[in-house]
N, C-alpha and C positions, 0 to 999 in steps of 0.2 A: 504494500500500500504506500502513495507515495502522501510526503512528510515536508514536502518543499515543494513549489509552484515549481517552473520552468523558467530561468534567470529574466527570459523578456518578459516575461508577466509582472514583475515582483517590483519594486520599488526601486530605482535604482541607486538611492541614496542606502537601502536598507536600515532606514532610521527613523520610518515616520511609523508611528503607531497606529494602526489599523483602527477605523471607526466602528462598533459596535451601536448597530440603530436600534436595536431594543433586546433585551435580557430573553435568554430564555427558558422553556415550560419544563416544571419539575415536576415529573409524576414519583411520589413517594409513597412506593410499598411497604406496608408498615404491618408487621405479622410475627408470630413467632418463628422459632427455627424449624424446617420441615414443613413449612402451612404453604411454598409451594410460591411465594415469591420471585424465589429467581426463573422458574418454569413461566411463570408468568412473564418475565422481563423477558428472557429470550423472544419470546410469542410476540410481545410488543415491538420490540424493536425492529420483529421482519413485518407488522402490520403497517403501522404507523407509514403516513407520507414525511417525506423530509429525511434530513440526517437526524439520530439520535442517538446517546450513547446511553449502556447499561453501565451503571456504576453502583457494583454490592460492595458492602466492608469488605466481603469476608478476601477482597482483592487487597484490600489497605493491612489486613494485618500479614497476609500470605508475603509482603514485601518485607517484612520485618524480618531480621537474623534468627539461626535456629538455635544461639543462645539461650539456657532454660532460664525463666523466670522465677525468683522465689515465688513461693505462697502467698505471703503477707507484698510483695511485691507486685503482683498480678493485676491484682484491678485498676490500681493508678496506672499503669500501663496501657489496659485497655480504655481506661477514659483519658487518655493522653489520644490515643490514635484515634479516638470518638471524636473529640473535639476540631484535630488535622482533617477527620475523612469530612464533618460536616465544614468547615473553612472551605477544601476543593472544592465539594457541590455547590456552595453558591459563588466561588473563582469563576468556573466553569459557565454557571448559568450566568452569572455579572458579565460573561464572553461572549454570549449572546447563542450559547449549545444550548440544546436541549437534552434534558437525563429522565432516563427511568432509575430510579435508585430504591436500593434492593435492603433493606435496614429496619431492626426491631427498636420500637419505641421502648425497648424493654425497664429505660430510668425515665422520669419525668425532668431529669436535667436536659436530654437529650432533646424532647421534645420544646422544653424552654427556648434553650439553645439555636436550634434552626428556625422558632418561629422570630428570633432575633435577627436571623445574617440574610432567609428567602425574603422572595417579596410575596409577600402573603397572595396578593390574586394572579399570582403567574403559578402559583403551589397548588397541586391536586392530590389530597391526603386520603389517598385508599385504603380500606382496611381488608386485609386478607385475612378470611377468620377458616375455620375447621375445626373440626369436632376434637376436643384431646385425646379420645381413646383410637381415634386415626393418625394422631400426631406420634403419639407414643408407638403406635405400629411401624411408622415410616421412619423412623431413630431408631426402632430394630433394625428395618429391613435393610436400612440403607448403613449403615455400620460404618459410621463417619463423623458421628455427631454426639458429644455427649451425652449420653443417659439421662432422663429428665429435664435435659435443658429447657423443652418445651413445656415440662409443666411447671415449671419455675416459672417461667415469664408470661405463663398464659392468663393472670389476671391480671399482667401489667399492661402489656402492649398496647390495651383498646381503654387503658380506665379512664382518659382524656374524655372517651364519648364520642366525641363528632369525628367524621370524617368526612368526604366530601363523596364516598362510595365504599360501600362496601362488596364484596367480591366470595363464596366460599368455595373453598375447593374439595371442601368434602361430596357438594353437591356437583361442581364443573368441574371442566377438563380447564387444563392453564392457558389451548386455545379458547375456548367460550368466555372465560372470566376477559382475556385479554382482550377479545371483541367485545366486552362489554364496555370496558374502560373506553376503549378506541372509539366507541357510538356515542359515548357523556361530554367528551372532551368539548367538541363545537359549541354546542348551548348550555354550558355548564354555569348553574346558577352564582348568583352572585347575594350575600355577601361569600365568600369561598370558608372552606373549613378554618383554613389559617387566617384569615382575617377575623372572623369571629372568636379562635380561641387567643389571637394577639392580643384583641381585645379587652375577653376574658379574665385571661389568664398573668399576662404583663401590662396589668392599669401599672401607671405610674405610682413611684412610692408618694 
């Protein structure tokens, strides 16, 4: 894939900064581990008109060394590289890309967090839900995943409430949900999820 224009295309100063005419649309899959998110991004990104890019964490921690982490060390870590992967997503989207981004709302800092850096009506906060006694099957079958991750964060991911759609894949295939997204997007009501829980959730002190 190429990575640089062709030298007569390109600026010939190589020094002027490309104009971005408008930010762009971040669909945020927001689900536990196993409910079937990233299935869903792949499906989305060969639906979708336009360029878009899929951007999961689970690409932001796989860059990190294979250094072991203490114990007592471990979660400062991962909310170190929580805070970097949500910083990218809105670089990217401040770039004028569009992302499907593949990520459990599993802390309420997280969700604070990005309703801080998105811009709330370019943000479409999907909830991908499923049954846990299907989640805990797919963390067997697929022997990749820690053991109960899913039901650890299964009553946190969605405690927020709103979303701008919900999605389940107990009931759909990750083609059907991802056609459903893809049909919301055009006439997608407004005030948007993320603007109402900015709202909400970050009144000024």
């Amino acid at each position: 894939m190429a990575t640089e224009a062709a030298v007569g295309t390109a600026d010939p100063a190589h020094a002027r900064i490309p104009d971005t005419e408008a930010g762009g649309t971040v669909i945020l899959l927001n689900g536990t581990s196993s409910s079937g998110k990233t299935s869903i991004a792949w499906e989305l990104v060969d639906i979708l008109d336009g360029t878009w890019f899929h951007v999961p964490v689970d690409a932001f921690h796989a860059m990190r060394c294979n250094r072991e982490i203490p114990d007592e060390d471990l979660q400062a870590e991962i909310d170190r590289t929580a805070k970097g992967f949500h910083r990218a997503v809105a670089g990217m989207a401040a770039g004028g890309n569009s992302l499907v981004v593949d990520y459990p709302l599993s802390r309420r800092w997280r969700l604070l967090d990005l309703l801080d850096l998105l811009v709330p009506e370019d943000t479409v906060l999907v909830g991908v839900r499923c049954p846990l006694a299907e989640l805990e099957r797919r963390e067997i079958a697929r022997g990749d995943r820690q053991l109960g991750l899913a039901a650890m964060q299964y009553g946190e991911v969605h405690s927020h409430g709103l979303h701008d759609l919900d999605v389940d894949t107990g009931l759909r295939s990750p083609r059907e949900c991802a056609l459903r997204i893809r049909d919301f997007l055009p006439d997608r009501p407004r005030p948007t999820a993320f603007e109402t829980l900015r709202r909400t959730l970050r009144k000024p002190d």
